[in-house]
Chimera marker file (.cmm) of the C-alpha trace (Angstrom):
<marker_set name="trace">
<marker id="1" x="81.315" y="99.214" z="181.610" r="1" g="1" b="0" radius="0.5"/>
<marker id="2" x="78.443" y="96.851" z="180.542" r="1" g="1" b="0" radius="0.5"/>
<marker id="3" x="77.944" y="98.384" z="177.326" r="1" g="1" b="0" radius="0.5"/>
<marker id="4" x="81.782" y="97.969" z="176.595" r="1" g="1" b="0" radius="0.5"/>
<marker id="5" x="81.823" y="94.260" z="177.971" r="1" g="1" b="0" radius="0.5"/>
<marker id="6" x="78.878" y="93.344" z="176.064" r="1" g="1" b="0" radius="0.5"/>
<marker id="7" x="80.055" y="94.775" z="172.503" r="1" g="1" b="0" radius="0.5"/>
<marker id="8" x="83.482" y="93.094" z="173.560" r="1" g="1" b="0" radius="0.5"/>
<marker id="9" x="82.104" y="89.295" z="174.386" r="1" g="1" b="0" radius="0.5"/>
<marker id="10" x="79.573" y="90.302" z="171.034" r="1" g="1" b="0" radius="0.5"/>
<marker id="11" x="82.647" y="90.765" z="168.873" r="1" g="1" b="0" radius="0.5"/>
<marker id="12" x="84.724" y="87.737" z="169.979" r="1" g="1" b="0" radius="0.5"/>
<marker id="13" x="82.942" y="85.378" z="167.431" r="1" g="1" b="0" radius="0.5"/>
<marker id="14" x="83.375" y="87.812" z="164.847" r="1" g="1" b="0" radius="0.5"/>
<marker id="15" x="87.228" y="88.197" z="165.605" r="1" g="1" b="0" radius="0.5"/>
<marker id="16" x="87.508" y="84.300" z="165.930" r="1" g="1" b="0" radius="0.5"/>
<marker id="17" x="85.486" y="83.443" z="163.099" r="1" g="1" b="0" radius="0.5"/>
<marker id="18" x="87.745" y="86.083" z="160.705" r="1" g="1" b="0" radius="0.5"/>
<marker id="19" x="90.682" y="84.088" z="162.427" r="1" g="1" b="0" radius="0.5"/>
<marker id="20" x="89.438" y="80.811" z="161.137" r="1" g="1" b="0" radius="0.5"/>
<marker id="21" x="88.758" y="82.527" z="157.700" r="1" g="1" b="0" radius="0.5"/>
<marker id="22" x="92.052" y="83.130" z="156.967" r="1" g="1" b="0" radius="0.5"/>
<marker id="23" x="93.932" y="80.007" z="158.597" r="1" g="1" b="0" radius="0.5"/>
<marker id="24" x="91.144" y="78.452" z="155.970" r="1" g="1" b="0" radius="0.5"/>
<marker id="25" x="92.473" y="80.393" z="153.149" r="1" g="1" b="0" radius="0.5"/>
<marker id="26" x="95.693" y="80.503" z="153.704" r="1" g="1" b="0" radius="0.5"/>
<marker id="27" x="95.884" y="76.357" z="154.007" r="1" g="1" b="0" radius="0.5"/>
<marker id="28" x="94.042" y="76.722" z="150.237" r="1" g="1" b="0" radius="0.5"/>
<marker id="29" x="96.579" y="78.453" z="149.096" r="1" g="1" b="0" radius="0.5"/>
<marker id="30" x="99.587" y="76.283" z="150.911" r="1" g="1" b="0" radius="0.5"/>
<marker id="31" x="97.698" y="73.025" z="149.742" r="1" g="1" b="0" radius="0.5"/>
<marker id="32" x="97.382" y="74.477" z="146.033" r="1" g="1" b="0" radius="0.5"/>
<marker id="33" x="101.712" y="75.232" z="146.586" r="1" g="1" b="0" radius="0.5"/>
<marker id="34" x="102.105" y="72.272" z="147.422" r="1" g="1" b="0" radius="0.5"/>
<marker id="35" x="100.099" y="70.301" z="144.620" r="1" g="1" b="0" radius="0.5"/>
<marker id="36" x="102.047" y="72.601" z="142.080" r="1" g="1" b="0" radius="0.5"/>
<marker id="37" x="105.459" y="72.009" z="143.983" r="1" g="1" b="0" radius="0.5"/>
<marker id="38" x="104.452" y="68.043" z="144.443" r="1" g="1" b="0" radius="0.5"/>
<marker id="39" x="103.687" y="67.949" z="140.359" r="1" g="1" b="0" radius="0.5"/>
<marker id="40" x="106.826" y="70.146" z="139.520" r="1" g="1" b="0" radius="0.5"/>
<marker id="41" x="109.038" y="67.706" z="141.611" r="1" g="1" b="0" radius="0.5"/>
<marker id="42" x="107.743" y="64.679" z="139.893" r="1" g="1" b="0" radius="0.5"/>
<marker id="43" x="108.161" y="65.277" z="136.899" r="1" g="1" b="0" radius="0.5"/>
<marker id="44" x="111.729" y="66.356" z="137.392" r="1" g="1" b="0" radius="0.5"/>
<marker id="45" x="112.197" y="63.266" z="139.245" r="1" g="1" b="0" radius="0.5"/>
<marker id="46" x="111.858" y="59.555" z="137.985" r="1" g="1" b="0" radius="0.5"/>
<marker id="47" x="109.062" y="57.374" z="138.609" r="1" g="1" b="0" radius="0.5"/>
<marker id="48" x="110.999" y="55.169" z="140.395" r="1" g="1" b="0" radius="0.5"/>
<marker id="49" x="114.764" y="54.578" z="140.973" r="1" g="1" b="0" radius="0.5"/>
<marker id="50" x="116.915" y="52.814" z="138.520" r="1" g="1" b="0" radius="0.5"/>
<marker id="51" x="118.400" y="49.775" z="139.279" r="1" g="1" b="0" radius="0.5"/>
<marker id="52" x="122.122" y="49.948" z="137.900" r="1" g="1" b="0" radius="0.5"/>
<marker id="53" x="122.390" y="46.382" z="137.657" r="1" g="1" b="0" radius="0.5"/>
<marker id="54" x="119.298" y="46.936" z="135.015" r="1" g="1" b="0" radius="0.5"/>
<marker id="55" x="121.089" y="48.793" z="132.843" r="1" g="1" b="0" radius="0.5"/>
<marker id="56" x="120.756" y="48.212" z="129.122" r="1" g="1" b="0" radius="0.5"/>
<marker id="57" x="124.127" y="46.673" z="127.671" r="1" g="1" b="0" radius="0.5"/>
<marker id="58" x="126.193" y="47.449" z="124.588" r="1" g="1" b="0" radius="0.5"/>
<marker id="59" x="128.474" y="43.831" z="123.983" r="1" g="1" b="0" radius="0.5"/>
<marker id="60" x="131.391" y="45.162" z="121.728" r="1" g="1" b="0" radius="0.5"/>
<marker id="61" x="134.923" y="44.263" z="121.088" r="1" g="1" b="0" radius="0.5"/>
<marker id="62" x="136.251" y="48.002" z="120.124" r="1" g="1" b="0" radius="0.5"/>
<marker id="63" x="134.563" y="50.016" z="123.018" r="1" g="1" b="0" radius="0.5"/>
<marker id="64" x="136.095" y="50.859" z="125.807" r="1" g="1" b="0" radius="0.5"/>
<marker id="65" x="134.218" y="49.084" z="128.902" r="1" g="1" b="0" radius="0.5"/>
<marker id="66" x="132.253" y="51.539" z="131.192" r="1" g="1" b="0" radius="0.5"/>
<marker id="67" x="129.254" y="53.519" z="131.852" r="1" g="1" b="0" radius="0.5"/>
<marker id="68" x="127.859" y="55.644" z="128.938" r="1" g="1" b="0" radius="0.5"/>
<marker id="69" x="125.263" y="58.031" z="128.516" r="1" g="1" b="0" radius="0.5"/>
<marker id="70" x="123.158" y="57.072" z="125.065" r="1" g="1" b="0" radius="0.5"/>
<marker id="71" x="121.983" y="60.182" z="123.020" r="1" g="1" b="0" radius="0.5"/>
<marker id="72" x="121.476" y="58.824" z="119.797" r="1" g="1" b="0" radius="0.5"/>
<marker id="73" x="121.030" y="55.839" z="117.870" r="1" g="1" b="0" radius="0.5"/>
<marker id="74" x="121.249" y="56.446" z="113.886" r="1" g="1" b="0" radius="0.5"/>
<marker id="75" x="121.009" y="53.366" z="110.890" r="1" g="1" b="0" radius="0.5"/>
<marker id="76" x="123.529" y="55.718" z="109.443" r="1" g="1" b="0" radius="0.5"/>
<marker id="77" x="126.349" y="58.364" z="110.600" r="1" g="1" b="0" radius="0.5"/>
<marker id="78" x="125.329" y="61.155" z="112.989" r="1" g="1" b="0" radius="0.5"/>
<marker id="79" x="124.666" y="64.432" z="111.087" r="1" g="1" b="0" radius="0.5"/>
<marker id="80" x="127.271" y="67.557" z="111.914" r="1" g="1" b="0" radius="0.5"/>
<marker id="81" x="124.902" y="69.118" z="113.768" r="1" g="1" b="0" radius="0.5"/>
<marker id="82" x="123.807" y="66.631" z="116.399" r="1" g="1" b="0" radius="0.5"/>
<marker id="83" x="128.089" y="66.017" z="116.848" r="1" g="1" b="0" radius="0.5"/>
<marker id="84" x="127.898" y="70.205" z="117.206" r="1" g="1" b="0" radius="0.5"/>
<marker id="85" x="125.301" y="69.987" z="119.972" r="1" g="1" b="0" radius="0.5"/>
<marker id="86" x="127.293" y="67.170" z="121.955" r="1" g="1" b="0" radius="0.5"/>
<marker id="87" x="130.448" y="69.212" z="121.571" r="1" g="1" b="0" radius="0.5"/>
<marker id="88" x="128.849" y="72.437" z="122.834" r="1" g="1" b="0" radius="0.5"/>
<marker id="89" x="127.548" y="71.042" z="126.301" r="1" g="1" b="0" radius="0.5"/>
<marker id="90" x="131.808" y="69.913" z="126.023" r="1" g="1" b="0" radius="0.5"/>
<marker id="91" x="131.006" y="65.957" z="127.104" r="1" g="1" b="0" radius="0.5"/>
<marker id="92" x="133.340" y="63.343" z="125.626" r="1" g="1" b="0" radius="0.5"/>
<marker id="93" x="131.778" y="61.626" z="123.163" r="1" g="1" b="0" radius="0.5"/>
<marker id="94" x="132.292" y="58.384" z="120.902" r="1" g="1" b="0" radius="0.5"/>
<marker id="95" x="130.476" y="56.718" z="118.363" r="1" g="1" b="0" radius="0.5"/>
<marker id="96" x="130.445" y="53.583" z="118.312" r="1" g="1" b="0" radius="0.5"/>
<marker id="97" x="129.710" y="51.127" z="114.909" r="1" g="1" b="0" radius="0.5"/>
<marker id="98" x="128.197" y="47.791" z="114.865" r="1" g="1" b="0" radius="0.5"/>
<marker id="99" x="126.174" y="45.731" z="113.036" r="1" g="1" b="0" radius="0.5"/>
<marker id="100" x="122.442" y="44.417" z="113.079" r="1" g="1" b="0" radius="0.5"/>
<marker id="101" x="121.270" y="42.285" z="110.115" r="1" g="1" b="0" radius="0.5"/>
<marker id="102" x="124.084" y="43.267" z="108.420" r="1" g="1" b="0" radius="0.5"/>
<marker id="103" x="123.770" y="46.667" z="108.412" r="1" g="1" b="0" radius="0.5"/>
<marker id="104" x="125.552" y="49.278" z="110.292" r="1" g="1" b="0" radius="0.5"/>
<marker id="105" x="123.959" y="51.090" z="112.705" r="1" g="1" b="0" radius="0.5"/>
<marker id="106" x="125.666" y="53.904" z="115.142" r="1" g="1" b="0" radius="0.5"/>
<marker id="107" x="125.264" y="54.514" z="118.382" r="1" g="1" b="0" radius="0.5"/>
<marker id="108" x="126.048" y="58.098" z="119.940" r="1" g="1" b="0" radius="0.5"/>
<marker id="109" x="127.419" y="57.771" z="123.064" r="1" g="1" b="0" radius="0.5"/>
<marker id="110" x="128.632" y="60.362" z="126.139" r="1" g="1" b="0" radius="0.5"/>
<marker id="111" x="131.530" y="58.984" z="128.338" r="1" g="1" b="0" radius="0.5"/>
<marker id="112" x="132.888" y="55.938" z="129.516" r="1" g="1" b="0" radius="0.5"/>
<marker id="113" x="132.467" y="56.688" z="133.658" r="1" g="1" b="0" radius="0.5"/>
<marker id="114" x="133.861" y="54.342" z="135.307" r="1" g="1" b="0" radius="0.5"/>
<marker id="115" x="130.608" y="54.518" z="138.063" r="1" g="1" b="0" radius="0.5"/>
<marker id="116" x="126.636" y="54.399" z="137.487" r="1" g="1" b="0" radius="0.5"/>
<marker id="117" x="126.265" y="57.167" z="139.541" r="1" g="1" b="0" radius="0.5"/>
<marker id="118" x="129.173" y="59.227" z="137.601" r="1" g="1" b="0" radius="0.5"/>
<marker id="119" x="127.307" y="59.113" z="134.834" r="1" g="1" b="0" radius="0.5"/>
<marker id="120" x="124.002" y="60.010" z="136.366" r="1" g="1" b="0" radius="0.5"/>
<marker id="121" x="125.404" y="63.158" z="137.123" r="1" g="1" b="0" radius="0.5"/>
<marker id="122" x="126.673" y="64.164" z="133.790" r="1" g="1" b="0" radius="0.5"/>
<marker id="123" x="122.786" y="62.765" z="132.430" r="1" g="1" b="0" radius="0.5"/>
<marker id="124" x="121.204" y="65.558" z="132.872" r="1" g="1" b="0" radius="0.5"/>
<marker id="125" x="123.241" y="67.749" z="130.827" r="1" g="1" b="0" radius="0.5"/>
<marker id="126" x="122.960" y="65.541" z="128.583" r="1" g="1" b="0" radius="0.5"/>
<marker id="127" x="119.447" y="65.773" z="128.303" r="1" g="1" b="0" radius="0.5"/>
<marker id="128" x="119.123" y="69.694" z="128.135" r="1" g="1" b="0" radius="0.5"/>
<marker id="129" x="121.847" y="69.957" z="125.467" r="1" g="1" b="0" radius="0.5"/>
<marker id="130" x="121.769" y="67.038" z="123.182" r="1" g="1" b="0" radius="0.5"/>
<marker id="131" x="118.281" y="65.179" z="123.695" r="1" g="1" b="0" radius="0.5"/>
<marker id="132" x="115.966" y="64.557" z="126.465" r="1" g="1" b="0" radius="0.5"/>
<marker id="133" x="115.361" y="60.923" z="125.931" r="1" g="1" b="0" radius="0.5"/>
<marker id="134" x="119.202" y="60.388" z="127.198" r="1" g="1" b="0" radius="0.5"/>
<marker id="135" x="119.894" y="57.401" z="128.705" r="1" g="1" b="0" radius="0.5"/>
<marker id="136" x="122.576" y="55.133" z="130.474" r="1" g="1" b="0" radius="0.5"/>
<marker id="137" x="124.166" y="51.814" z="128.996" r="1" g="1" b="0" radius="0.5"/>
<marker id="138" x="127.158" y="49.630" z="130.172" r="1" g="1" b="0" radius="0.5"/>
<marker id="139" x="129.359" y="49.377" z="127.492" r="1" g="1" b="0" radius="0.5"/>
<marker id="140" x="130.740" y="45.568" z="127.940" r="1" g="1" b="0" radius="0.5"/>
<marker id="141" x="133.296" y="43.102" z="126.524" r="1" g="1" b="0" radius="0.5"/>
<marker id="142" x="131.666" y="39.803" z="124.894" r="1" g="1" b="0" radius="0.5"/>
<link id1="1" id2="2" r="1" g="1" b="0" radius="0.2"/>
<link id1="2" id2="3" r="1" g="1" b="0" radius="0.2"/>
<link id1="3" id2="4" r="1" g="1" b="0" radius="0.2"/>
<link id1="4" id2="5" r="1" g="1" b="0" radius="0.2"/>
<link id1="5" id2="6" r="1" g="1" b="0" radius="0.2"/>
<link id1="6" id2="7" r="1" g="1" b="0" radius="0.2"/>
<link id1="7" id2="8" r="1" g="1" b="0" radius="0.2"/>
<link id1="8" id2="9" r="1" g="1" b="0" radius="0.2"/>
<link id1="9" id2="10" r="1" g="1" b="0" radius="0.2"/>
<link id1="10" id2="11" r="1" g="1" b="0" radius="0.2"/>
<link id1="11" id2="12" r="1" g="1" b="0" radius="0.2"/>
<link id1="12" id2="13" r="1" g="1" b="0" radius="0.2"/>
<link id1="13" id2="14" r="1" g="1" b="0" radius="0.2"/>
<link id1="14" id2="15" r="1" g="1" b="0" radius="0.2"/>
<link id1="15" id2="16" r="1" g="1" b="0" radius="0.2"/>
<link id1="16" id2="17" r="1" g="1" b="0" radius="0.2"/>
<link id1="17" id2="18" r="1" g="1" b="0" radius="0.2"/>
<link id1="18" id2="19" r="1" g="1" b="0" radius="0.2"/>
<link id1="19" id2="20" r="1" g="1" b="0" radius="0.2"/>
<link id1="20" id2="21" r="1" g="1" b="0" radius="0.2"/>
<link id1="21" id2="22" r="1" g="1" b="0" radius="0.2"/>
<link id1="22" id2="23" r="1" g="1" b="0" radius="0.2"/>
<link id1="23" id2="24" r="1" g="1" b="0" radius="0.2"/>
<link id1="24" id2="25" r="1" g="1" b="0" radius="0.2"/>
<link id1="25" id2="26" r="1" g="1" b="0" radius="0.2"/>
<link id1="26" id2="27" r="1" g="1" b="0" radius="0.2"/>
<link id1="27" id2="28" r="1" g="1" b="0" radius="0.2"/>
<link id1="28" id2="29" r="1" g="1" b="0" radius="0.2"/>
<link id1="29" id2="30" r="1" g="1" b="0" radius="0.2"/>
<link id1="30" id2="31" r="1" g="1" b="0" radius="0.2"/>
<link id1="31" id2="32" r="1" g="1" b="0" radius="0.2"/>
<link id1="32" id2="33" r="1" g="1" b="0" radius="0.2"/>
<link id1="33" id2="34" r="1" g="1" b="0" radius="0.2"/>
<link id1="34" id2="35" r="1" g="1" b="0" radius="0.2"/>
<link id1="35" id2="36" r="1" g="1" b="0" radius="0.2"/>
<link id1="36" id2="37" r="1" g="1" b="0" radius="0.2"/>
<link id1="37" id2="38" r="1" g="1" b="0" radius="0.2"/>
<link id1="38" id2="39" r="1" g="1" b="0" radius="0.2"/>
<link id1="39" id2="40" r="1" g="1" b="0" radius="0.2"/>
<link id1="40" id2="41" r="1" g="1" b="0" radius="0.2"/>
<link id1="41" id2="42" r="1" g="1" b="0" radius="0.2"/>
<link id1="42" id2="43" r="1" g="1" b="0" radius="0.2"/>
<link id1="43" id2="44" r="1" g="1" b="0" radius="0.2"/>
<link id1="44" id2="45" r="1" g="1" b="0" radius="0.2"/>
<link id1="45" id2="46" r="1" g="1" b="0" radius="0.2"/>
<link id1="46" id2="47" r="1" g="1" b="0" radius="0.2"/>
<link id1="47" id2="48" r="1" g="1" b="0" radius="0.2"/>
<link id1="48" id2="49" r="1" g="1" b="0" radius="0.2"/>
<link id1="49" id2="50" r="1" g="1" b="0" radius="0.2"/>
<link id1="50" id2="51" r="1" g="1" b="0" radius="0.2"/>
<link id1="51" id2="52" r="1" g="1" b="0" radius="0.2"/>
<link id1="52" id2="53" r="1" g="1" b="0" radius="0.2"/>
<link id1="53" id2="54" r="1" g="1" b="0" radius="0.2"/>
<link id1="54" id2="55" r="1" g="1" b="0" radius="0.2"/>
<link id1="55" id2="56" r="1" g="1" b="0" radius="0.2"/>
<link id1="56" id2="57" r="1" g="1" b="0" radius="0.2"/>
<link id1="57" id2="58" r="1" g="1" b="0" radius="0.2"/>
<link id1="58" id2="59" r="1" g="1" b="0" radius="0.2"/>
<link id1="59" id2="60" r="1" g="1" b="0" radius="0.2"/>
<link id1="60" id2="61" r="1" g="1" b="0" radius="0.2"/>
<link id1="61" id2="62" r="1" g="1" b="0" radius="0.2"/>
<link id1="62" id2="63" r="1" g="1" b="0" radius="0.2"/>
<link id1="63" id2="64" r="1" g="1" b="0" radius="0.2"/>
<link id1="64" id2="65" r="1" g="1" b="0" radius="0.2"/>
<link id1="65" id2="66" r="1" g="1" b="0" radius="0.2"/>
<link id1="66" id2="67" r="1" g="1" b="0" radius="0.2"/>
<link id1="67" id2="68" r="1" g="1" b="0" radius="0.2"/>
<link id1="68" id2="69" r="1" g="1" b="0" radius="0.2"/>
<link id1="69" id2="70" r="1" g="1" b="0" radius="0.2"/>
<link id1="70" id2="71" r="1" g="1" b="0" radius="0.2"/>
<link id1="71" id2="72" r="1" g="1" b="0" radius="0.2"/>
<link id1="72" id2="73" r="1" g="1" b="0" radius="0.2"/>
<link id1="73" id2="74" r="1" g="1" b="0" radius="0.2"/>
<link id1="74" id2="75" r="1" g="1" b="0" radius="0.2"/>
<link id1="75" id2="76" r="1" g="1" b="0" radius="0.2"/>
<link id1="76" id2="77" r="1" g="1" b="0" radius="0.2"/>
<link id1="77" id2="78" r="1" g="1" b="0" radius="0.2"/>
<link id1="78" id2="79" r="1" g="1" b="0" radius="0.2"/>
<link id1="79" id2="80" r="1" g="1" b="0" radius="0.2"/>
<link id1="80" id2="81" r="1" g="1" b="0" radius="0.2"/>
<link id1="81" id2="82" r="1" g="1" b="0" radius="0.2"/>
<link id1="82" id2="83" r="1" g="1" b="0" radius="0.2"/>
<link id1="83" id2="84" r="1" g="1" b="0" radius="0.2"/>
<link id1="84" id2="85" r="1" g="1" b="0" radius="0.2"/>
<link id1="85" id2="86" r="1" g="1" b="0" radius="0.2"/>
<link id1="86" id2="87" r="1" g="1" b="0" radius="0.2"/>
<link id1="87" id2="88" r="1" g="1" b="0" radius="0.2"/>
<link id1="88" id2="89" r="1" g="1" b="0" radius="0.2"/>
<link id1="89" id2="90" r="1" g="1" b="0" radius="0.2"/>
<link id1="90" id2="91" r="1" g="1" b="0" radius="0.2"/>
<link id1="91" id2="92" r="1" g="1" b="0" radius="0.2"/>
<link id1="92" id2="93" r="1" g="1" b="0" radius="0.2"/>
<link id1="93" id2="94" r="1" g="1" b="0" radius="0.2"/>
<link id1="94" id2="95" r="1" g="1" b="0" radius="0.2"/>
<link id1="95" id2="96" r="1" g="1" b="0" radius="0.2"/>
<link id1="96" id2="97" r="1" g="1" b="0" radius="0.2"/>
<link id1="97" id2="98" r="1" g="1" b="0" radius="0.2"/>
<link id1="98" id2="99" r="1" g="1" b="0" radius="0.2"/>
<link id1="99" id2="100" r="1" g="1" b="0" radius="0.2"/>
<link id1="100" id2="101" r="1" g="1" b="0" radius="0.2"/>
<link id1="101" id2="102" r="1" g="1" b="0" radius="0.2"/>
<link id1="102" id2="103" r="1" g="1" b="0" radius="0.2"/>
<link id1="103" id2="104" r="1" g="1" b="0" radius="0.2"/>
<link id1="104" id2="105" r="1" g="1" b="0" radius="0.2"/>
<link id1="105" id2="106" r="1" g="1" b="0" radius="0.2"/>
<link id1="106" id2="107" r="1" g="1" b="0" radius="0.2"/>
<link id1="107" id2="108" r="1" g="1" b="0" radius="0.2"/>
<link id1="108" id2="109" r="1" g="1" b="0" radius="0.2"/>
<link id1="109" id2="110" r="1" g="1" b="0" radius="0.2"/>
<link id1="110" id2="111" r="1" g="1" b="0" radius="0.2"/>
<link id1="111" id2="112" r="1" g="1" b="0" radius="0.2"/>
<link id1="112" id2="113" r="1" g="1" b="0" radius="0.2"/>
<link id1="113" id2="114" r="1" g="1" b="0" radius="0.2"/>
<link id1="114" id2="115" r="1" g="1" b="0" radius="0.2"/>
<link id1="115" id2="116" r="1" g="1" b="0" radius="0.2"/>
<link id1="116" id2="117" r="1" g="1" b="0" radius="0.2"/>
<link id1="117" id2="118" r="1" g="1" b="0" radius="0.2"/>
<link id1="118" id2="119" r="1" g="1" b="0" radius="0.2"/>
<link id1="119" id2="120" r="1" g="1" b="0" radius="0.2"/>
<link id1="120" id2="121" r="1" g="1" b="0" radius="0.2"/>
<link id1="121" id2="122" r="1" g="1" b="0" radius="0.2"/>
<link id1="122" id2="123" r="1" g="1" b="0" radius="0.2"/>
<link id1="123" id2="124" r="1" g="1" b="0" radius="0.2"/>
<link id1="124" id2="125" r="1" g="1" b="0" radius="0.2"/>
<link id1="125" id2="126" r="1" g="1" b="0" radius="0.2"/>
<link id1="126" id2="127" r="1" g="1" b="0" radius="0.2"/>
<link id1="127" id2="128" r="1" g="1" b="0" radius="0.2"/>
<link id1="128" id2="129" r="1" g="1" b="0" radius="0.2"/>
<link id1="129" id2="130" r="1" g="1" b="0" radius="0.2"/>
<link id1="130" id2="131" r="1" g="1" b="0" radius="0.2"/>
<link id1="131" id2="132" r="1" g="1" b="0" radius="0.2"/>
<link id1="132" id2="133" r="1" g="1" b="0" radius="0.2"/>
<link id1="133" id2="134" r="1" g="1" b="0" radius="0.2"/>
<link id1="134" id2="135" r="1" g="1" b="0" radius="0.2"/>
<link id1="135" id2="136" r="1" g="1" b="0" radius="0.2"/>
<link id1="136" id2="137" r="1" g="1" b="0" radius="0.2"/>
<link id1="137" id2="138" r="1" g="1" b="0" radius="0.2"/>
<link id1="138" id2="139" r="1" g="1" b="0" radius="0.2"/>
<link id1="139" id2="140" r="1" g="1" b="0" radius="0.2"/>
<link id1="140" id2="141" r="1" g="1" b="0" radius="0.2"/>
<link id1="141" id2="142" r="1" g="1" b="0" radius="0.2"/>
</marker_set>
């Protein structure tokens, strides 16, 4: 009975120490998950929230007043194949003409939405069909 209370009391720190072993490891390994989750989130996430009222403007008298999503700006008129790409991901689309130093220049743009936060969810489609440096504007009357 000695013998086997001895060699029982001699093994607890063994047993307790292989406990604290792998509660060691194991919070590695969820701290490392969580760094790569943390750094996957971010980047899929803005640095910080938008401010709709910050939104870049478009002043024209043709365009339709509303919320766009900007995927291109050309100094002359969008190729075939970037109008392809926009009509593939099936997003309404408009280009819109005006004039800077005299010269034309075109801008490629996704919508109107009558809401900021309609056309943050069409954005990133946008992005992973046309371009990823999409963007939203407020198309406005002078």
């Amino acid at each position: 009975m000695k013998k086997s209370l001895l060699l029982s009391i001699s093994l607890i720190p063994l047993i307790i120490g292989c406990e604290i072993g792998d509660k060691n490891r194991v919070s590695d390994a969820t701290k490392n998950a969580n760094k790569n989750e943390s750094s996957v989130i971010s980047k899929a996430l803005p640095k910080k929230p938008i401010d709709p009222q910050k939104v870049k403007k478009i002043y024209t008298k043709t365009g339709t007043p509303g919320y766009y999503i900007q995927v291109g700006y050309f100094s002359s008129e969008p190729t075939k194949e970037f109008i392809n790409r926009i009509e593939y991901a099936d997003l309404p689309y408009k280009i819109l003409k005006k004039y800077k130093d005299g010269k034309p220049r075109y801008y490629a743009l996704v919508g109107p939405y009558i809401s900021y936060n309609q056309a943050s969810q069409i954005l990133g489609s946008a992005r992973e069909y046309v371009t990823s440096s999409a963007f939203i504007v407020k198309v406005e009357k002078p």
